[in-house]
N, C-alpha and C positions, 0 to 999 in steps of 0.2 A: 338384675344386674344392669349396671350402666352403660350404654352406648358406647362410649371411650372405654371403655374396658373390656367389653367385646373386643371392638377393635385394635386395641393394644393389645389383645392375646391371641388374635388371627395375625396380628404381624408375625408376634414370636414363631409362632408356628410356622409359618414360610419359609422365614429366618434359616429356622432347626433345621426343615426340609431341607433347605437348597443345599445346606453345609452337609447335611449325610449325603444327600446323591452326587456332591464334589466327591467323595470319598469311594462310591461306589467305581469299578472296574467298568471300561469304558466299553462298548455292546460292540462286538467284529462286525467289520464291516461284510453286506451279502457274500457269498463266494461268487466269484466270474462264471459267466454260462459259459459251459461246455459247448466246445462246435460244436455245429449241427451240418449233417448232411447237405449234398446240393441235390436232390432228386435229380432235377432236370438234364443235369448233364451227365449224371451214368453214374455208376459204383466209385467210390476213393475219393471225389471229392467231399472239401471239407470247409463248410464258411470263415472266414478272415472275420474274427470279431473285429466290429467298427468300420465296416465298409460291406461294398456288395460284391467282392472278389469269392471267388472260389478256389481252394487252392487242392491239387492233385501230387503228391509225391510219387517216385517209383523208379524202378532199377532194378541194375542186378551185381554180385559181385562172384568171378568164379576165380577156380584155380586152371590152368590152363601148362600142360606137361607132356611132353613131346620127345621121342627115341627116334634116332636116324639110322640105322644100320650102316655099317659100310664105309663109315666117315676116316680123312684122311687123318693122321696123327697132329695134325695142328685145327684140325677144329671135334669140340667137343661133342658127342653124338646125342646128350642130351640136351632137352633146355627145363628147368620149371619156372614157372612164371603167375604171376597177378591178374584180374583186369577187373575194369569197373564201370559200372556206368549209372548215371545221376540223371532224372526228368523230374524236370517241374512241369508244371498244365497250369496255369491259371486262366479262369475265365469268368467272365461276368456278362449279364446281360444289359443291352442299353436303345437306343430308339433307333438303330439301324440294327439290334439281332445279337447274338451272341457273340461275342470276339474273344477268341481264344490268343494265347501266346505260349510258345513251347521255348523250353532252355533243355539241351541236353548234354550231359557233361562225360566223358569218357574218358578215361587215364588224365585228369587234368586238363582234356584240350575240347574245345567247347565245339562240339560236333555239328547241333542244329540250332539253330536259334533263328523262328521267324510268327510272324502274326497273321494270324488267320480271321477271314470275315465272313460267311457265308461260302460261297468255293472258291473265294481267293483268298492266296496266300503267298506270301513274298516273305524273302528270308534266305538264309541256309536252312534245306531241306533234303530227305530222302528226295533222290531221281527217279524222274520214270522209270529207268533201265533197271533199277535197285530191284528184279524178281526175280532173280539167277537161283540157285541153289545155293543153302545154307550148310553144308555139310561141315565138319568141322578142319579137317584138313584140306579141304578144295580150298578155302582163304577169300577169294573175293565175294564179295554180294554181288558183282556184275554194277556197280553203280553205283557210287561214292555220294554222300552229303554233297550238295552244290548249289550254291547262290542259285537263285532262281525267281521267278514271278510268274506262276502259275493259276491256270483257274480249271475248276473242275463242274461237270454239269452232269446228273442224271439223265440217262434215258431208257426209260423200261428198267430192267433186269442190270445195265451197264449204267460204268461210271467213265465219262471219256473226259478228259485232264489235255490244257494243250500250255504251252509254259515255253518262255524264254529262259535259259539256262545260261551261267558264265560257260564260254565256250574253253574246251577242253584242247591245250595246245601241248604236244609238247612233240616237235620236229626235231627229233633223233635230237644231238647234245645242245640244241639252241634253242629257245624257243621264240617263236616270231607270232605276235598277235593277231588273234582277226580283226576284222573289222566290224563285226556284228555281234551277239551270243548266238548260239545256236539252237534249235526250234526244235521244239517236241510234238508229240502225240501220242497221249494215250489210253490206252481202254483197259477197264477191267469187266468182264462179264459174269454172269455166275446162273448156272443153269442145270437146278437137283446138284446132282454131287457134286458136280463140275463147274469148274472155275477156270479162267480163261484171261490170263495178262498180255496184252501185245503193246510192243514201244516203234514208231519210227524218230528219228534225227534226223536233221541238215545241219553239215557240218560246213565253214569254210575252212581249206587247207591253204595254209601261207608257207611254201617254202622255204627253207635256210637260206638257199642262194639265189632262186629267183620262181615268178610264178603263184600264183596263188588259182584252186581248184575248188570243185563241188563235192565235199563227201559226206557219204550217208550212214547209217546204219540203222539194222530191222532185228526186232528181239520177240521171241511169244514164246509162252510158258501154259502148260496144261497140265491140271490137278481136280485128281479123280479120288474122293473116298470112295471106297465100298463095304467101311464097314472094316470087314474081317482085315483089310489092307487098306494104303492109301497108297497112289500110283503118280508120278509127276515127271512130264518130260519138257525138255527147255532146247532150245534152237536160236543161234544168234550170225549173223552176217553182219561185215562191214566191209567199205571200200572208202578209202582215206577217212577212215573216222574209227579204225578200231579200238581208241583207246577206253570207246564203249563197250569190249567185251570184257574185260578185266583183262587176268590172267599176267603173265609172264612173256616180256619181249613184245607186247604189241604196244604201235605208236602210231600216230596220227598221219604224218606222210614223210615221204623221204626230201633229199636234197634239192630236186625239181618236184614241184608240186603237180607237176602234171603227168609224172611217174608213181600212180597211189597206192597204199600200201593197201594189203586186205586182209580180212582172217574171219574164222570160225568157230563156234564153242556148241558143243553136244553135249549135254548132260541126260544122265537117265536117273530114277531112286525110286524105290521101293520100302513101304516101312511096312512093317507087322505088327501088330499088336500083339503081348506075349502075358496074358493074365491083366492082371492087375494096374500091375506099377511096373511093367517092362515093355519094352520093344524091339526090333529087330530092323535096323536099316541097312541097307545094300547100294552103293553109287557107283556111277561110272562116270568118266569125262574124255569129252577128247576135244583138245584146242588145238591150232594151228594155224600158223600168219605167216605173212609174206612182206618184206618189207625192200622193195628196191627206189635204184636212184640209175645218174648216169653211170657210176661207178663199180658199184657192189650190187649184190643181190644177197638179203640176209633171211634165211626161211627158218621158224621155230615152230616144236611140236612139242604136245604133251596126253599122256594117257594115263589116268589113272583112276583102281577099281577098289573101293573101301568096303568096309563092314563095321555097323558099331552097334554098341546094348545102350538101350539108355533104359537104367534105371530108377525110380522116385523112389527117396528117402521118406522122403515127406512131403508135407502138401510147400510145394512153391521151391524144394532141396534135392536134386538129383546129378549122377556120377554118370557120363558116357565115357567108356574107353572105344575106341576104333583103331583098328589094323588096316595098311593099306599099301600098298607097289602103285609105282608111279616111273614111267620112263620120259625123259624130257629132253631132246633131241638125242634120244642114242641111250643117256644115259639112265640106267634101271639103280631106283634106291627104295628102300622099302621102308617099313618104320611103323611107332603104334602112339595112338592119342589120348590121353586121357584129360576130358573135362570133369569138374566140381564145378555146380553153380548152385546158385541161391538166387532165387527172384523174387522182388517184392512190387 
């Protein structure tokens, strides 16, 4: 066969090819890799494809239903209600260490939002004071999200935290600015079962009408497993700076700043273990402040003793109802609580 004829017949044949595999169905592209784990930084996270972010979702969403006994004909004696809460975690590692950022989102209003380096971290964040008792009808945490810049350092068995915090003002109906934030301190220790939170503050107190003073407060918390039970009492003081204990009616100082208001908060709780997927809690509380000026003297108390079941549906879904009497200056109202929550 002839040279040129070879190759005239290797052309066609190209030719043929190229036109059949125009015709063939075009080959899907690989499927995208599935995140992958972040080891390093703990359970839930999850890699950002195309970057070195880690990202951590998590929350919780419950139903929250409350009975008041006793109530006067124009208010309602129940309530049902929603709530919810949203975290992000992202973090990545870089040539100063791992840098985290937290977003936490609650009913819509964005709770904590701050960045973390090593043991500082500045932002809105949980407080120091934030180790009250969680009970579900007692209400406060003892220590609200609050701007802050904080740094935390190990030592042995403790972790001691000392942090400038927006200073917490609110001088009966006015509120008059300090002139500083106010200074923290604090320790968590943890020694066998036992666990150990203690907070101080420095407050300044600015008057309504004239004056400005020194006010403090002192908070520590002690929590005991044993096992069969877990045991936890809490104890808080302040003088011009109670609005660090939570609660009802306490305020920072009164009309002369150098007339300071003070108050108290007891808490007690006991929980039991009840099989499986139940438990038995038991609380008590008692608060009470003092608030004077040149004028008035206005003193509030309050007592109250709960019981709740907390049950698990399932793993991360459980139903607490509590019962509980509660007198609050004089007055006694009684009433029962039921949560539904889901945590993820």
């Amino acid at each position: 066969m002839k040279l040129s004829t070879v190759l005239l017949s290797s052309a066609a044949l190209l030719v043929a090819g190229a036109a059949y595999a125009a015709d063939l169905p075009a080959k899907k592209a690989a499927p995208a890799a599935a995140p992958t784990g972040c080891a390093a930084f703990g359970a839930g996270y999850i890699a950002i494809p195309g970057g070195d972010t880690c990202l951590k979702i998590s929350g919780y969403v419950r139903s929250n239903n409350t009975y008041a006994a006793n109530q006067s004909r124009g208010t309602a004696p129940y309530s049902l209600a929603g709530a919810y809460g949203l975290q992000f975690d992202a973090q990545n590692q870089t040539e100063a260490g791992a840098v985290k950022s937290t977003i936490f989102i609650e009913n819509s209003a964005t709770t904590d939002a701050y960045v973390s380096l090593g043991g500082l971290t500045a932002g809105v964040a949980d407080d120091q004071f934030d180790i009250g008792g969680g009970y579900n009808h007692s209400g406060d945490a003892y220590g609200p999200h609050i701007g802050q810049i904080a740094y935390s350092m190990a030592a042995g068995a403790s972790t001691i935290t000392v942090a400038a915090v927006s200073a917490r003002n609110s001088n009966l109906t006015t509120t008059y600015a300090a002139s500083r934030p106010d200074l923290e301190l604090g320790l968590v220790t943890t020694v066998g079962a036992l666990k150990v939170n203690a907070g101080v503050v420095s407050h300044e107190v600015v008057g309504s009408s004239s004056g400005s003073a020194q006010g403090y407060a002192f908070i520590g918390k002690a929590s005991f497993d044993a096992g069969v039970a877990s045991f936890m009492g809490y104890a808080a003081y302040a003088n011009g700076a109670s609005k660090y204990l939570g609660g009802g009616a306490l305020v920072d100082s009164a009309t002369d700043a150098s007339d300071l208001s003070s108050g108290t908060v007891y808490q007690g709780e006991i929980d039991v273990p009840v099989g499986k997927n139940d438990s038995i809690g038991l609380f008590a509380e008692s608060i009470s402040s003092k608030t004077s000026d040149t004028n008035t003297t206005t003193s509030y108390s309050k007592t109250q003793y709960a019981a709740a079941l907390k049950h698990t549906i399932a793993k991360g879904l459980f139903i607490r109802p509590e019962i509980y009497t509660e007198t609050v200056s004089g007055t006694v109202a009684n009433g029962a609580y039921i949560r539904i929550e889901r945590d993820f």
